[in-house]
N, C-alpha and C positions, 0 to 999 in steps of 0.2 A: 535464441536469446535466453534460453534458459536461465544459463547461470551466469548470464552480462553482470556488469555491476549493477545492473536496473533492476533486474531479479537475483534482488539481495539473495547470499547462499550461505545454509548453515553450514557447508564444508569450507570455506574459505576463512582463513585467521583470518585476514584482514575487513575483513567482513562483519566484525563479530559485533561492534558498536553498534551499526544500521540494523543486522539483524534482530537482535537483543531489542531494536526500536522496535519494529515492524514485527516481533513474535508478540511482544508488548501487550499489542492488540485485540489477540486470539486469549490469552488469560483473564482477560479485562471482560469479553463474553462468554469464556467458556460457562460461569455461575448459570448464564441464560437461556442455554441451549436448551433445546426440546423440542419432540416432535419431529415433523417431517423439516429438513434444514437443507438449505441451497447459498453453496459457494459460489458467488462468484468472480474469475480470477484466483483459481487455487496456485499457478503457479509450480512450486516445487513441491507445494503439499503438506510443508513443517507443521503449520495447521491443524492440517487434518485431524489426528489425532485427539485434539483437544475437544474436533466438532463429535467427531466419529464415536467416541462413548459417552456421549449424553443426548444424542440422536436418534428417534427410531429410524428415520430414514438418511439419507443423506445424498444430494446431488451434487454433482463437482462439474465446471464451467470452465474452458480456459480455451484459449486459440492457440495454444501450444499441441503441435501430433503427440509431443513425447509426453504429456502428465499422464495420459493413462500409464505408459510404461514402466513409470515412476513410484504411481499412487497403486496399479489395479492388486498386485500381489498382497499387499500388505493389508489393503482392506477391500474383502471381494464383496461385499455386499454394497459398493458403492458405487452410484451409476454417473458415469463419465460421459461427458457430452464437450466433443471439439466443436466451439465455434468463436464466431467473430460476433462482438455485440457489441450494442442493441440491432436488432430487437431480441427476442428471448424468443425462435420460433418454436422450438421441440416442448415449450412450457405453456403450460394449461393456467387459464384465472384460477385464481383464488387456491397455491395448490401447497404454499409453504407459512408453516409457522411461524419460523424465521430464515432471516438471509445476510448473510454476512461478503461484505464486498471490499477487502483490507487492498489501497494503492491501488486502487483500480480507477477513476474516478475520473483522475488528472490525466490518464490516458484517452479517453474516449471523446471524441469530435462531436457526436449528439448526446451532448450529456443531459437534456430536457425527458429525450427518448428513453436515456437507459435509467433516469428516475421514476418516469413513467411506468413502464414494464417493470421496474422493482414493486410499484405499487400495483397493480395489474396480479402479479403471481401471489402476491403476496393475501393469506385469509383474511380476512375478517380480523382486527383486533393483532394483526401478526407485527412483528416488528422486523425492521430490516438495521444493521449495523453498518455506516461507511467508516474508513478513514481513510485521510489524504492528507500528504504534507502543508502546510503553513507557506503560502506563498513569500510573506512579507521574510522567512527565515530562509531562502534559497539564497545559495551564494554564487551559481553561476547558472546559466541556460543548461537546462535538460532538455535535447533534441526529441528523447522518449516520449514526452509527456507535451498531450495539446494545450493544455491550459491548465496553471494553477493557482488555486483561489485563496481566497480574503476570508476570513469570516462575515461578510457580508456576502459574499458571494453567493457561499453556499448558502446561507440564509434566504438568498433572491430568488435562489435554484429552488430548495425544497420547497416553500410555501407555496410555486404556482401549483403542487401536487399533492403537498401533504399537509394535512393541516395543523398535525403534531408533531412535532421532533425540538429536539437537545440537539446543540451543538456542545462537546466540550475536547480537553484538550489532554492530549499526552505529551508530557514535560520532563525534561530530564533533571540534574541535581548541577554541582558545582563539578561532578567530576565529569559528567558528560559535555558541560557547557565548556570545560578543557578540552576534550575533545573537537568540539565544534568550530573553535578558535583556533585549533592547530590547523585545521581543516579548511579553516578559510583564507588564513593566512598561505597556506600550501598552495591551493588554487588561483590565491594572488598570483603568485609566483609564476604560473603558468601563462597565466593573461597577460600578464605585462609582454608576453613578445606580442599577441595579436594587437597590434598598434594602427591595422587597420581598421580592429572593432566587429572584426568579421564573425563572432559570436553571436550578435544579436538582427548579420543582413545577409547570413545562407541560408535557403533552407533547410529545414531540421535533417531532412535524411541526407542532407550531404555532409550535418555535421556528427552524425551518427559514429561512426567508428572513431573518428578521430577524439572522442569525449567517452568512448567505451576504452581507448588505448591509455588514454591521460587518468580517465581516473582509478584505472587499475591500476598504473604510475603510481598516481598517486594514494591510494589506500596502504600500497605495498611499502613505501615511503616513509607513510605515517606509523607504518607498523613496526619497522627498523629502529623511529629515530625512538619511538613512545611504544616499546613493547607491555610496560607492566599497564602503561594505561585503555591500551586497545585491548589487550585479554583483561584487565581484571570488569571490565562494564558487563552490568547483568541486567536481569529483567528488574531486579530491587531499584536502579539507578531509574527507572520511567516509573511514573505514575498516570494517574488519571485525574484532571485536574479542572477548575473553571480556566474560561481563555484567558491568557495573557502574552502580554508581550514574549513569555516565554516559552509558548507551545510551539512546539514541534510538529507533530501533528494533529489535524482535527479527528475528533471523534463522536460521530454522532448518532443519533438513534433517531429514525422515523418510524412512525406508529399510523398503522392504517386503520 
């Protein structure tokens, strides 16, 4: 699932809007890096980079075989651990500075556990970075993803374990919010045959490829009809922002 549409990819044009979202992220903490740092969920690794020179150490986390193959050349001093999480078993208390865990969040079935274990690894005083999409702005079921939150959610989440953290939010401009609007519009389009509503009464893995096929459909689509607007969105187009109705995704920081 590497480079599904669910692991957004810096090699695909169509791609370039979500991407540009979800790099967003990684410039937003790179200012805070330091010390011993643990990704988790590195995914394709675009990242990396940004952890890996202001890091003296750096661990990288993913259930994918292939990121080491991706990540290990380019930065050999970084140590790669394939797993499925929570729990963090290869990880020692108290053992990073910081932790950065971008779209990971809304994947995980124990998400109580894998805030738990962020704060567990995490030192003294360390801080950990999530971010995850804005549920209230999703336009159609993602089979990927077990659950996605409210700003109250995660609010509900972190405080049974942290007793500091920022929720805030990455927001795009008038030109990205074109994009979003074409975008949902487009996916109308799509839903209109499922007339038996069977989006929201299969289970998710049976609706898995058929939502990997559609929305590559449809990115490829959006990219034909709105070429200058799908290449011209950059990292300038996101900010960092308080919540509103118009965050895209959440961005938060817990402090252990």
């Amino acid at each position: 699932m590497l480079f599904s549409t669910e692991v957004t990819s810096s090699k695909i044009i169509s791609d370039n809007p979500l991407f540009q979202r979800t790099l967003k992220a990684y410039h937003i903490v790179a200012p805070h890096i330091h010390g011993d740092v643990l990704e988790i969920g590195c995914g394709e690794g675009y990242g990396v980079e940004l952890l890996y020179k202001n890091a003296d150490t750096l661990t990288l986390i993913d259930k994918s075989p292939y990121t080491a193959e991706f990540i290990n050349n380019k930065y050999p001093n970084t140590t790669i651990i394939q797993e499925k999480i929570p729990p963090l078993t290869q990880l020692k208390s108290n053992s990073f500075d910081v932790i950065v865990s971008f779209q990971v969040i809304e994947h995980i079935k124990e998400a109580e556990l894998y805030v738990q274990e962020i704060h567990r690894v995490l030192k003294p005083n360390g801080k950990a970075y999530i971010s995850t999409p804005n549920a209230v702005k999703t336009i159609a079921r993602n089979p990927w993803h077990y659950k996605e939150y409210t700003f109250d959610d995660l609010s509900n989440l972190f405080k049974k374990t942290f007793s500091k953290y920022t929720i805030q939010a990455v927001q795009g401009n008038a030109k990205t919010e074109a994009y979003y609007e074409k975008n949902k519009k487009s996916v109308a389009r799509f839903l209109r045959y499922d007339i038996f509503k069977l989006e929201h009464k299969v289970p998710s893995w049976l609706l898995q490829i058929p939502y990997e096929i559609a929305n590559r459909i449809n990115r490829k689509k959006l990219l034909n009809k709105n070429p200058d607007l799908v290449n011209s969105i950059t990292l300038e187009d996101y900010s960092l922002a308080e919540h509103s109705e118009a965050t895209l995704d959440f961005f938060c920081t817990l402090v252990k």
